[in-house]
C-alpha positions in Angstrom: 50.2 170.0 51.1 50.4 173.0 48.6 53.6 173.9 48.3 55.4 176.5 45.8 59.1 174.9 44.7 60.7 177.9 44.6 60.2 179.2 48.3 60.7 175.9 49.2 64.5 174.6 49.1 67.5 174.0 51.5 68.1 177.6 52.0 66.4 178.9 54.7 65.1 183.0 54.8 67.6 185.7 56.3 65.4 187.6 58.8 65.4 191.5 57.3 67.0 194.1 58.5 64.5 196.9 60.1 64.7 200.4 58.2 62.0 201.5 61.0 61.0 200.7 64.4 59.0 197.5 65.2 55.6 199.0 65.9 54.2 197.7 69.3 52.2 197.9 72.4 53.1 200.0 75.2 55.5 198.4 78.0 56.7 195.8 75.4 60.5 196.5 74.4 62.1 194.6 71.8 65.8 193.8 71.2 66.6 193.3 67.9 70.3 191.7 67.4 70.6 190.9 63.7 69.7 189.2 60.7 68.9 185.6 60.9 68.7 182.4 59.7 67.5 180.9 62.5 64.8 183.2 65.0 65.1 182.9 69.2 62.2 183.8 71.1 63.1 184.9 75.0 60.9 185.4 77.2 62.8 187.5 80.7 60.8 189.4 83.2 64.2 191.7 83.9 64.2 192.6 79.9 61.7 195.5 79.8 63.7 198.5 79.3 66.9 197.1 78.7 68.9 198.6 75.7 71.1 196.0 74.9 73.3 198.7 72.9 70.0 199.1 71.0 69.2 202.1 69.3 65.8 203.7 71.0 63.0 205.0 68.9 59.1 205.8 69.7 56.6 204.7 67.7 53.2 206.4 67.7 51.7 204.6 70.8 54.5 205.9 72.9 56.2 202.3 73.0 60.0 202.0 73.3 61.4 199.9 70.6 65.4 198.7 71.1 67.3 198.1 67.5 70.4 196.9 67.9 73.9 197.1 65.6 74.0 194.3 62.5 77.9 193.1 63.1 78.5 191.1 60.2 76.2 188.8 57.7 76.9 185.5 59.7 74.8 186.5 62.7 72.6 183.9 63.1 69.9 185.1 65.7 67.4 187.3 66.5 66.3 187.8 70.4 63.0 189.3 71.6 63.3 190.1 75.0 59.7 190.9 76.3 58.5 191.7 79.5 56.1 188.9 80.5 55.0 188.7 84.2 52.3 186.0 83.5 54.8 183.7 82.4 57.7 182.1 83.7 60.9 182.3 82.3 61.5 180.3 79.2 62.7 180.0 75.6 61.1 179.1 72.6 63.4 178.5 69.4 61.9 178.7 65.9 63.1 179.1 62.4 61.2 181.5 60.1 61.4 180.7 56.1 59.8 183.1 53.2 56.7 181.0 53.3 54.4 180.4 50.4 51.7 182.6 49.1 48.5 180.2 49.1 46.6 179.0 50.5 45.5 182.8 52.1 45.5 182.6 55.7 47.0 179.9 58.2 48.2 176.5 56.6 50.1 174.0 57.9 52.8 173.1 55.6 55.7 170.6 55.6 58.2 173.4 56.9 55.8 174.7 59.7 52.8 177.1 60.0 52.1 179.5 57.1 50.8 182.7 57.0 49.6 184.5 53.8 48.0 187.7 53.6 46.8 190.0 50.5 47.3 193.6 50.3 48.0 195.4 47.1 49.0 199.0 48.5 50.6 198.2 52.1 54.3 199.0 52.1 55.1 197.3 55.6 53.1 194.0 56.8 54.5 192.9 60.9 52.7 189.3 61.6 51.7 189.4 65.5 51.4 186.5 67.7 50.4 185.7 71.3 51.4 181.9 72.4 48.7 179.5 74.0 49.5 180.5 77.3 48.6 183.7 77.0 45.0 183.4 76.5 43.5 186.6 78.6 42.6 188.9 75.5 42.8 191.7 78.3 46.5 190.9 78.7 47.5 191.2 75.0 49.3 194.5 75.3 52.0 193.1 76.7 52.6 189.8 75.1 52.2 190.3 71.4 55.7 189.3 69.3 55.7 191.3 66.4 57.7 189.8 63.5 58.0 192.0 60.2 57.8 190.8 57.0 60.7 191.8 54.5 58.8 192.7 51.3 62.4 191.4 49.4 61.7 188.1 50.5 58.2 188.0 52.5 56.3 188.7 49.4 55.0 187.3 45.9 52.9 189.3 44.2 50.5 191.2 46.3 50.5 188.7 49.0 53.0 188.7 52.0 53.9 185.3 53.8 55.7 183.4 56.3 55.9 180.3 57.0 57.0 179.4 61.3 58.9 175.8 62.3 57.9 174.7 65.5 55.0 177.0 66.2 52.0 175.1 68.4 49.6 173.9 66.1 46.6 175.1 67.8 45.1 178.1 70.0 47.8 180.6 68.8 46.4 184.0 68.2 47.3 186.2 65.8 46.9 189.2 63.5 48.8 192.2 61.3 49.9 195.4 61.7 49.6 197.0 57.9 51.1 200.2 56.8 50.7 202.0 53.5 50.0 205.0 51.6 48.2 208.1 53.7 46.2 209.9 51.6 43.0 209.4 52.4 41.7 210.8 49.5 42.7 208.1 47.4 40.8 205.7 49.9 43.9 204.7 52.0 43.2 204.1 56.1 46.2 202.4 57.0 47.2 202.9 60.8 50.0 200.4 62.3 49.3 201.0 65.9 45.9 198.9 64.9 46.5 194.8 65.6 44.2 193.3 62.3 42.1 190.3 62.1 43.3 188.1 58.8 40.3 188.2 56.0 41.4 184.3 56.3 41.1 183.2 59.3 39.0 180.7 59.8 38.5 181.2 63.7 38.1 184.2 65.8 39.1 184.4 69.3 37.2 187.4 71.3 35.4 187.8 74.3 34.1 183.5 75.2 30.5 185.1 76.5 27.7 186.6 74.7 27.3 190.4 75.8 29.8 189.7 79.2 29.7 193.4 79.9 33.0 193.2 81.4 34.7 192.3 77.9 33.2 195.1 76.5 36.2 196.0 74.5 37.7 193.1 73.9 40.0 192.8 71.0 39.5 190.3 67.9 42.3 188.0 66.5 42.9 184.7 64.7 43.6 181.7 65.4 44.2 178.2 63.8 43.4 174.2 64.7 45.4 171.5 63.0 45.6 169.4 66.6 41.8 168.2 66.8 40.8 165.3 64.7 39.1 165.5 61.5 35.1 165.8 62.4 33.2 162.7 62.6 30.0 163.0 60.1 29.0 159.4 60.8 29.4 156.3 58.7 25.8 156.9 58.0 25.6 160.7 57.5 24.4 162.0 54.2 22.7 165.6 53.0 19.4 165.6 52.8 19.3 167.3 49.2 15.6 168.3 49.2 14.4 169.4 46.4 13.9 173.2 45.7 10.0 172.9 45.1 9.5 170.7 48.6 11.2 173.0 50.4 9.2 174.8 53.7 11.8 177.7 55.1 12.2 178.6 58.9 14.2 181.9 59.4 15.7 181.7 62.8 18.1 183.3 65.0 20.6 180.4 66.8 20.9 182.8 70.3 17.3 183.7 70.2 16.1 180.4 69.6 16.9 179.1 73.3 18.1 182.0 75.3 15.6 182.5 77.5 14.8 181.2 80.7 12.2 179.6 79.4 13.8 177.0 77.3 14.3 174.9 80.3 18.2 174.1 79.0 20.9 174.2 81.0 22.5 178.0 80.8 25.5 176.8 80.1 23.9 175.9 76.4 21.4 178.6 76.2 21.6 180.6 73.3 24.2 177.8 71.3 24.5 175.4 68.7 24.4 172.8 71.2 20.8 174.5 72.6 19.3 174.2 69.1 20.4 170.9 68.8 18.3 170.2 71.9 15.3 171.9 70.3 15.3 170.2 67.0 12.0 168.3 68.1 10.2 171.1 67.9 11.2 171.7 63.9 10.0 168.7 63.2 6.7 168.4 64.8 6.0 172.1 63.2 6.8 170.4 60.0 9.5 172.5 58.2 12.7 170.9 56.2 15.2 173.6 56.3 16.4 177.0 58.9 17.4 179.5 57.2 20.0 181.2 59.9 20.8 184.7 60.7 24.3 185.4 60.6 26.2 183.2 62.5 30.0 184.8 60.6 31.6 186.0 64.3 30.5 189.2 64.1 31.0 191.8 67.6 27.3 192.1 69.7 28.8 195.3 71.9 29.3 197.3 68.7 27.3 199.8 69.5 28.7 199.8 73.0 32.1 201.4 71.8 31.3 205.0 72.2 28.9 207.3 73.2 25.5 207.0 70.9 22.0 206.9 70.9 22.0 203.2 70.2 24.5 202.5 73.3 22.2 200.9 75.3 21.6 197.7 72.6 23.3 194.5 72.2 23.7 193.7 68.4 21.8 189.9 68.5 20.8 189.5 64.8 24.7 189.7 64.1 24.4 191.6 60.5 28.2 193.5 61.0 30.1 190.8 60.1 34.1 190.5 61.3 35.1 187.6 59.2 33.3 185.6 56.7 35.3 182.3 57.6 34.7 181.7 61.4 31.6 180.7 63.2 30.1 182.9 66.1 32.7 181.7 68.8 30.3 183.1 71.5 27.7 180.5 70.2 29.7 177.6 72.0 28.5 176.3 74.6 30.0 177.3 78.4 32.0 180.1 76.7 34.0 177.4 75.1 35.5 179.4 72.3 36.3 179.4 68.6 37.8 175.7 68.5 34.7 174.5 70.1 32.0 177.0 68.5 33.5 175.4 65.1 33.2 171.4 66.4 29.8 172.4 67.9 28.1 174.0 64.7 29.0 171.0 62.9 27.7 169.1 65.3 24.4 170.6 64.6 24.5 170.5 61.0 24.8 167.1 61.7 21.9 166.4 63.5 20.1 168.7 61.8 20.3 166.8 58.6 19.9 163.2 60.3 16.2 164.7 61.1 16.2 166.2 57.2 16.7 169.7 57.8 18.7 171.5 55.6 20.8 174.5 57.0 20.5 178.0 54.8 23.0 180.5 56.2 22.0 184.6 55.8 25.4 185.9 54.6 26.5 189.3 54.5 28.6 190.4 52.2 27.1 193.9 51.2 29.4 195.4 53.9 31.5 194.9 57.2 31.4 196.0 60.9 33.6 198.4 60.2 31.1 201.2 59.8 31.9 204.5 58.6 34.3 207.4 58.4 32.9 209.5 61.1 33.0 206.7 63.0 35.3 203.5 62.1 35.8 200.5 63.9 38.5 199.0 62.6 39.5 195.1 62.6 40.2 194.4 59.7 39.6 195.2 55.8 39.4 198.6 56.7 43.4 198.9 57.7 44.9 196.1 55.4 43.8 197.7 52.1 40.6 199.8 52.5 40.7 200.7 48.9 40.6 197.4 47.6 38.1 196.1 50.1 35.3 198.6 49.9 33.5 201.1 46.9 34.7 204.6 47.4 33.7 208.1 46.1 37.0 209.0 43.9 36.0 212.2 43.4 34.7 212.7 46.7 38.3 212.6 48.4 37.6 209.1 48.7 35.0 208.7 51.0 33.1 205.6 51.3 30.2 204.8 49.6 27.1 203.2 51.7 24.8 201.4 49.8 24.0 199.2 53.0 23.1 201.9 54.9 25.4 201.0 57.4 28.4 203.0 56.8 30.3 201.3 53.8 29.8 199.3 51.0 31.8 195.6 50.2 33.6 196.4 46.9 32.2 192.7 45.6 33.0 192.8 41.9 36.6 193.6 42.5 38.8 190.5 41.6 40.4 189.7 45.5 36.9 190.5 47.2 35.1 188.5 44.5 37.6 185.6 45.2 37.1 186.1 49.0 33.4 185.7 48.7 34.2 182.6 46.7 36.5 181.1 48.8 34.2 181.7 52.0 31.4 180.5 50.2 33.2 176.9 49.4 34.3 176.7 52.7 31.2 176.8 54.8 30.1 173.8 51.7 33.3 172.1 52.2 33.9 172.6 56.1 30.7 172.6 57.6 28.0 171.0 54.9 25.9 174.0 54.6 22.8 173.4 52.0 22.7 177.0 51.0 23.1 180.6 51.5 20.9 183.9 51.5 22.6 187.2 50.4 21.4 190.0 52.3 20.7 193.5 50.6 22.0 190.8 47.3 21.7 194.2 44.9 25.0 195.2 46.3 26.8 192.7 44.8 25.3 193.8 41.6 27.1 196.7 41.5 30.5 197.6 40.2 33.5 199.0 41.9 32.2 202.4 41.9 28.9 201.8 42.9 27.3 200.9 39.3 24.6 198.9 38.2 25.8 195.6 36.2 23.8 193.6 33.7 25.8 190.7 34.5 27.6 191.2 37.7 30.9 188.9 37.5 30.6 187.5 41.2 26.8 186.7 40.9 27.7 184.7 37.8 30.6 183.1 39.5 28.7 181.8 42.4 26.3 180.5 40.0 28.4 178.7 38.1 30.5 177.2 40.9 31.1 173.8 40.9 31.8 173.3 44.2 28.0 175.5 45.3 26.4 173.8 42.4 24.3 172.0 45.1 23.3 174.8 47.4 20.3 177.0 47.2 21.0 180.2 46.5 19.1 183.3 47.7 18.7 186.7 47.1 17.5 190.1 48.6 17.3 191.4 45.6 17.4 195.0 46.7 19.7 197.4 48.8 19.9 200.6 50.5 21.1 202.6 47.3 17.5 201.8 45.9 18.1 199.0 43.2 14.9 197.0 43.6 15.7 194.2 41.4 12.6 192.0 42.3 11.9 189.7 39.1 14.9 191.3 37.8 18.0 189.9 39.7 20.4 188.3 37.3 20.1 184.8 38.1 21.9 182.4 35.1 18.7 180.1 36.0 19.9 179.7 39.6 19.1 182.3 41.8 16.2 182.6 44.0 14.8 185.4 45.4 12.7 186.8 48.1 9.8 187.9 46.6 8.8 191.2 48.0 5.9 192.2 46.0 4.3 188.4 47.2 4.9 190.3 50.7 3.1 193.7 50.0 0.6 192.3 48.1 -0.5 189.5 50.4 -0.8 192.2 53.1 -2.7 194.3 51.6 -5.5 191.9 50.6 -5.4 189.7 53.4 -5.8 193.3 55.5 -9.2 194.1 53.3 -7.3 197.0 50.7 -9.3 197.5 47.3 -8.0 196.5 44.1 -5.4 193.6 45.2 -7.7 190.6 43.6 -5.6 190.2 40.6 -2.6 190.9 42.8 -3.4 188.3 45.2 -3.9 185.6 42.6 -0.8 186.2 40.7 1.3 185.8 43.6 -0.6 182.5 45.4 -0.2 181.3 41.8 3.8 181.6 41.6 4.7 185.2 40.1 4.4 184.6 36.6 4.6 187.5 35.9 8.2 187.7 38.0 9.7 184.3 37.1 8.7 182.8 34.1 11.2 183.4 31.9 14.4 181.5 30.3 14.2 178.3 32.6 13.1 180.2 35.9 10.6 178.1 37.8 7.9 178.9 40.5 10.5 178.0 43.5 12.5 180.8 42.9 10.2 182.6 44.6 10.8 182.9 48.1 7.4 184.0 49.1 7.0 185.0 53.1 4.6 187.7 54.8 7.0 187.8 57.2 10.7 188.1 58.2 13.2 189.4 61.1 13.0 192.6 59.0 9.7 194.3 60.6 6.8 193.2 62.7 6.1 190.2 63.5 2.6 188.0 62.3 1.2 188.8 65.6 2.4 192.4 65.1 1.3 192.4 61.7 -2.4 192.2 62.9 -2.1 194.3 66.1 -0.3 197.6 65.1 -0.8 200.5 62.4 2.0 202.3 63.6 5.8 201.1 64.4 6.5 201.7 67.9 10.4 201.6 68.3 11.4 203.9 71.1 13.4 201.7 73.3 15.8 201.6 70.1 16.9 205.0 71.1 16.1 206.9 67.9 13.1 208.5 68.5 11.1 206.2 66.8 12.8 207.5 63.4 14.2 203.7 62.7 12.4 201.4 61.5 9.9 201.3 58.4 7.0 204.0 58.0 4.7 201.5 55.7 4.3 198.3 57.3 0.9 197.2 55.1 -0.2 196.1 58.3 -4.1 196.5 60.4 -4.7 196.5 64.0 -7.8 195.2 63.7 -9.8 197.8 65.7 -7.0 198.9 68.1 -3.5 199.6 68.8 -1.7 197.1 70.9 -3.0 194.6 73.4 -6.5 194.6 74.3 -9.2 192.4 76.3 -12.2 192.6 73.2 -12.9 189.0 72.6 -14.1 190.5 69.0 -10.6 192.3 67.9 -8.8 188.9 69.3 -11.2 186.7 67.2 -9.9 188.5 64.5 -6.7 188.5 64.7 -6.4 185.0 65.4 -8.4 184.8 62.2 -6.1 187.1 60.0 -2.8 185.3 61.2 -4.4 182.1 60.4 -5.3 183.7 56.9 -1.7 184.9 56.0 -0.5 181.2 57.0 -3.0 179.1 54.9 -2.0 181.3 52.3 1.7 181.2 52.2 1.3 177.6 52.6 -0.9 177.3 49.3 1.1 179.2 47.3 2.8 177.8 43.8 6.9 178.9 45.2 9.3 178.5 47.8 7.3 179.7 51.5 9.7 181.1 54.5 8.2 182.1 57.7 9.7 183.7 61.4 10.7 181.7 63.8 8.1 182.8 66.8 5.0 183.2 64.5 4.0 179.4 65.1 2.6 181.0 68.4 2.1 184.1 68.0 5.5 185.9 69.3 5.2 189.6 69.5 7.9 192.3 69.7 5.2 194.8 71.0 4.8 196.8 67.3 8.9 197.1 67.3 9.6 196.5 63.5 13.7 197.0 64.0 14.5 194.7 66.7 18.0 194.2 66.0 19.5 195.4 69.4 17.6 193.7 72.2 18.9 190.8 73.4 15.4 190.4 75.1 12.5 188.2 75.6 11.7 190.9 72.5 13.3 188.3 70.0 13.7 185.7 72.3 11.5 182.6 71.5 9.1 182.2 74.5 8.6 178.7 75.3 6.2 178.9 77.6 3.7 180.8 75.0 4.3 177.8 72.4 3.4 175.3 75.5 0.2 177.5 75.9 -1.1 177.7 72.4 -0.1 174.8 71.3 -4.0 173.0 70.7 -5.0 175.9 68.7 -2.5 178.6 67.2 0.4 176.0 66.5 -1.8 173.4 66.0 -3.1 175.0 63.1 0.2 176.0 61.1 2.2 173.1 61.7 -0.9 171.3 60.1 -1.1 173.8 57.7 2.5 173.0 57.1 1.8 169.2 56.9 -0.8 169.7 54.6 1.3 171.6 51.9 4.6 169.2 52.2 1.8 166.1 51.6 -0.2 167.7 48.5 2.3 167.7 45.7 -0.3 170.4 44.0 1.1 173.6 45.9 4.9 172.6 44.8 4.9 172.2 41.4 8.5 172.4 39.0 6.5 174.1 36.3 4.2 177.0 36.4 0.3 176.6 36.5 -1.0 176.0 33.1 -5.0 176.8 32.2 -6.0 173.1 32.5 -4.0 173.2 36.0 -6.3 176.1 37.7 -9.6 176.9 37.7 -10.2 180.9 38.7 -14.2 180.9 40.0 -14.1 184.4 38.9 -16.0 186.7 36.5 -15.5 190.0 38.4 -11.9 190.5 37.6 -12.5 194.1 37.4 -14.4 195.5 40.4 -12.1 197.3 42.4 -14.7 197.0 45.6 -14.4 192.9 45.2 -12.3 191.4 48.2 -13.3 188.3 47.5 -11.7 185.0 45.8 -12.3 181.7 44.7 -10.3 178.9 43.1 -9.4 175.6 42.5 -5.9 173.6 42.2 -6.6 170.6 39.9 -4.8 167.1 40.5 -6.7 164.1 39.0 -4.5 162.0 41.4 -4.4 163.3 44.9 -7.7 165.4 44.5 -8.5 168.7 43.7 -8.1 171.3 46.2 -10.6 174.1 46.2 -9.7 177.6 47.7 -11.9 180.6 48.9 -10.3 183.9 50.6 -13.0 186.7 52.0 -11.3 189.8 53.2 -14.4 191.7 53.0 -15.7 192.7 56.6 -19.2 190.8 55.8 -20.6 187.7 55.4 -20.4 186.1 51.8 -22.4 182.9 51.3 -20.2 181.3 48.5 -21.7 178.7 45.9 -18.9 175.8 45.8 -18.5 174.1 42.3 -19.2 170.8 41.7 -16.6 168.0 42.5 -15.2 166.2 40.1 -16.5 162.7 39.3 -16.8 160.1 41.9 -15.9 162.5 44.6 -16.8 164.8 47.1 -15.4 168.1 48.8 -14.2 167.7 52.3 -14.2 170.7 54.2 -9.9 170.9 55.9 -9.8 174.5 57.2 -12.5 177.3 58.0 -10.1 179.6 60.1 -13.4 181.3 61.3 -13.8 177.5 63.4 -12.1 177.2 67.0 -9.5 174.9 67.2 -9.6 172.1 66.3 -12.3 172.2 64.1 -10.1 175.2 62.3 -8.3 172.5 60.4 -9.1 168.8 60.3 -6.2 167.1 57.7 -8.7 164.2 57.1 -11.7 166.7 56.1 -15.3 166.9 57.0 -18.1 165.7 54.8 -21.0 167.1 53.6 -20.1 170.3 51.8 -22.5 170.8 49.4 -24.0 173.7 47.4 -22.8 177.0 49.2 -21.1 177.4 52.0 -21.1 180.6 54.5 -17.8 182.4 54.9 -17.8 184.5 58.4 -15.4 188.3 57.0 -12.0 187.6 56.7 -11.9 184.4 57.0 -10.7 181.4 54.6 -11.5 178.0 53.6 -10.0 175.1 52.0 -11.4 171.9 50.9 -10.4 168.4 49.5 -11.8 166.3 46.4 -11.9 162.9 47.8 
């Protein structure tokens, strides 16, 4: 137990006198009698509007708050009388104490339940709580008790505590009402009449269903669990611990993985971590050792919902607006079970996940919050305890915020309580739930200073670095943001970071798609980004290569659209990005020509083989093992569809040809120690069958991975739209080249892992197609 001696003796805290009116919710009036030592709680259905000799003030919700007379310093309780029709009558007693200043957030300590909260510039902190049995979210407006904090005795520091006897130690919800400076040109937004989700908690309690309509609005709060037992990891649990250079990355959504229908799960798991722990098999047959996971922070899918806009029709279900950076997706539990069971349940599947030696990589976001913009705020939580700490603003701008997320405002990382709260959250998804690593969306942001400014050496990006406690995660970054700091190759990385590699993306396109020039291009990327990464003690893995990500079209998309087509997001097709690099391969869309779907199957193939033979780290989309297709929508975000849902039913009908092919492209890879190598390729390690470097026409190339031990692995990729007949070098000594993949062959001759003799001489590569062969 942390304890703080000085807070912590005999004497227990007078409750405050009130200077102002308890702020509250309409219909609740509140008797105050005196100061305290010790505090009553009363709950009486005849107390609403009762006086009580109480003097009567409004606060700005309309509610009527009852102060009584102090008579004398001896008085020893305070009553809340509350009108409560859902409850019976009864009495609670508790005594309050000053509390303790850390651990941030709800502790249990040896005096009760503590409550700690940071705000540098709020001058009046109230701590609300609803008790277990008042669980309807709907019915909170009536049953909040609002306890203020007394900044001569509730406060060390910047932080503002209390610590609760006898409060139940589980399903309590709770939150703050903050007040402070107004002038919102110095970047204040403090309103009391807004009830405040703690930047600590480490569960959320909201609506229990994902996108139940008739919880649209539903409110956000805290909550705490020190009843359940500790989590059982097993006597023979362990991480997995792969090693960078092994790993193969899936990005996935946990909802979209077993939604639909399709999935054949019960719908009471659909869409959960206890779905994906039913799906598991399928990771492994396709091959892959870790998920990376879109965000599962709890996070609000109706928030476009809230007003009147031309996204109102869309369900947020890739879950980037985060509400807290401590509590798991609570409408991930299975049968609406909540945040007590969404946290048991996404251990669970970190569990099994690793018992089948898959390591989980979370997508974080700490470039900015759900609580969008000026014009438009949603408030929960940073945004009302101390907006100028929490996010970059414009000083001389009247203190607007600044977006370089492009979604309204901008996390203000580098400052010293937001770099801490990064920290902390960070550690505790290590700590709490065994998470193997973490990727930092739009990463460039937290690269910037408090007022928006590039830093050579950002101070939290160091810090996370050199944390001992994450010295065994991967970390990840998108190394760019909104605000155009492309830091590809450039991301400060103290010999750590990774990064997704976006010129491996761009480039691969455009040569795989037949573009002129990309040769050289194409081989420095499949060779591991030298030219990126090899510097200090960088190595080939810390480039995350992919072709593809949740971020715009999908592999199947990639080969069947020019054009983005994203009307049904309800901006006119103005979302979304312009240059995709992608080629329909003869026509927009679906089609019936047996020629244009040769193709395609041919191209996807292509981009697979070579993300999979690439020196670095390869990530590929959930959905693209079968050829998933958002119908040329390249900003998906909103639909909570069979758009992003995985489609069971098209895995189970291409599963002897299109999956077939990249989960044995992906066994291939993880079995030839060749294509992940800790060091970068040396002259002696490649052979480039290449002496026309410089034609700008050439869409052509050939090459060979050496390995005297396992067998050299020779290479050819033809995006020219013709025939080539290719002379094949001679093997080496004592061996001979079996032919593994032609992906101009029908399955299964597409890919045979043992090989097929007799390749000899030259071989005839059909336009854009790719082989690979084995020295055996």
């Amino acid at each position: 137990m942390l304890r703080t001696p000085h807070l912590y003796d005999s004497n227990v805290a007078k409750f405050p006198l009130f200077a102002s009116p308890l702020s509250s919710h309409p219909g609740a009036s509140c008797t105050l009698a005196s100061p305290v030592l010790e505090m009553g709680l009363k709950w009486n259905k005849q107390a609403s509007g009762s006086n009580q000799q109480g003097i009567v003030r409004k606060t700005r919700d309309g509610a009527k708050h009852s102060t009584a007379n102090a008579y004398g310093q001896r008085a020893q309780e305070r009553v809340l009388e509350e009108e409560a029709p859902q409850l019976s009558e009864s009495s609670l007693s508790w005594k309050t104490f000053p509390g303790q200043a850390f651990p941030l957030g709800v502790s249990e300590v040896d005096s009760g339940i503590n409550f700690a909260i940071l705000s540098q510039h709020a001058t009046a902190v109230t701590l609300c709580l609803s008790l277990p049995e008042r669980e309807r979210l709907g019915g909170l407006d009536g049953g909040m008790m609002e306890l203020p904090l007394d900044p001569n005795v509730n406060k060390t520091g910047d932080i503002w505590h209390m610590c609760i006897k006898d409060l139940p130690r589980s399903n309590v919800l709770y939150g703050y009402r903050m007040d402070g400076p107004r002038g919102w040109h110095q970047g204040h937004r403090f309103d009391s009449s807004i009830v405040l989700v703690d930047p600590y908690a480490k569960l959320v309690e909201g609506r229990r269903i994902f996108g139940d309509t008739t919880k649209k609005l539903s409110k956000f709060l805290g909550t705490y669990d020190f009843d359940s037992l500790p989590f059982d990891w097993g006597e023979n649990y362990k991480l997995p611990n792969i090693p960078e250079k092994d790993l193969v990355i899936y990005e996935m959504n946990v909802r979209a993985y077993t939604a639909d229908e399709s999935s054949g799960l019960d719908p009471d798991i659909r869409g959960s971590y206890l779905g994906m722990i039913e799906k598991i098999p399928h990771l492994r047959e396709l091959g892959i050792n870790a998920v990376e996971l879109l965000p599962v922070f709890e996070f609000d899918e109706f928030e476009f919902q809230r007003r009147r806009n031309p996204r109102d029709h869309m369900i947020n279900t890739w879950g980037y607006s985060t509400i807290n950076f401590f509590a798991p997706m609570s409408r991930y539990a299975s049968a609406g079970g909540g945040p007590i069971k969404a946290s048991q349940e996404f251990k669970q599947m970190v569990k099994v996940l690793h018992g089948a030696g898959i390591e989980v990589i979370l997508d974080v976001v700490y470039n900015h919050t759900n609580e969008a913009d000026d014009a438009n705020p949603y408030t929960t939580s940073f945004r009302g305890i101390d907006n100028k700490v929490y996010y970059m603003l414009d000083v001389n701008n009247n203190g607007q915020l600044l977006n370089y997320s492009g979604c309204g405002n901008t996390l203000n990382c580098n400052h010293p309580v937001v770099m801490e709260l990064i920290l902390d959250s960070l550690r505790h998804w290590v700590v709490e739930y065994h998470v193997d690593g973490f990727r930092f969306d739009l990463a460039s942001v937290l690269c910037r200073g408090t007022d928006g400014t590039p830093l050579d050496a950002p101070p939290i990006i160091r810090a996370i670095a050199k944390d001992a406690i994450l010295s065994r995660c991967k970390i990840i970054s998108e190394p760019w943001d909104c605000g155009g700091l492309y830091l590809v190759g450039r991301f400060p990385n103290w010999d750590r970071w990774a990064e997704w590699n976006g010129k491996y993306r761009d480039d691969l396109r455009r040569f795989i798609k037949g573009d002129s020039g990309m040769k050289g291009s194409f081989a420095t990327r499949v060779s591991g980004s030298a030219d990126l990464y090899k510097v200090n003690k960088r190595k080939p893995y810390h480039s995350v290569n992919f072709i593809i990500a949740h971020d715009g079209f999908t592999l199947y998309d990639l080969v069947s659209y020019n054009f983005k087509h994203n009307n049904a997001n309800g901006e006119g097709g103005n979302d979304g990005s312009n240059d995709n690099l992608s080629w329909n391969c003869g026509h927009e869309g679906e089609t019936d020509d047996s020629t244009i779907k040769a193709i395609r199957s041919r191209q996807m193939k292509n981009f697979h083989l070579a993300l999979m033979i690439s020196q670095g780290t390869p990530m590929m989309l959930m959905g693209d093992e079968y050829g998933h297709t958002r119908h040329g929508n390249n900003n998906s975000y909103g639909h909570d569809t069979a758009l992003n849902h995985f489609q069971w039913g098209q895995l189970e009908a291409r599963n002897n040809n299109h999956f077939r092919f990249f989960k044995e492209a992906i066994k291939f890879r993880r079995a030839h120690r060749v294509f992940g190598r800790e060091t970068f390729l040396e002259k002696h390690d490649v052979t480039w069958h290449e002496d026309n470097w410089d034609n700008y026409e050439s869409k052509f190339l050939a090459f060979t991975f050496h390995d005297s031990s396992e067998g050299d692995i020779y290479l050819a990729f033809n995006a020219h739209d013709c025939f080539i007949t290719v002379p094949i070098p001679a093997p080496p000594e004592k061996r001979r080249w079996f032919r593994v993949v032609d992906t101009n062959l029908e399955s299964p001759n597409d890919i045979v892992p043992d090989g097929v003799p007799g390749i000899e001489g030259t071989y005839n590569m059909a336009p854009f197609s790719s082989i690979l062969l084995q020295a055996k």
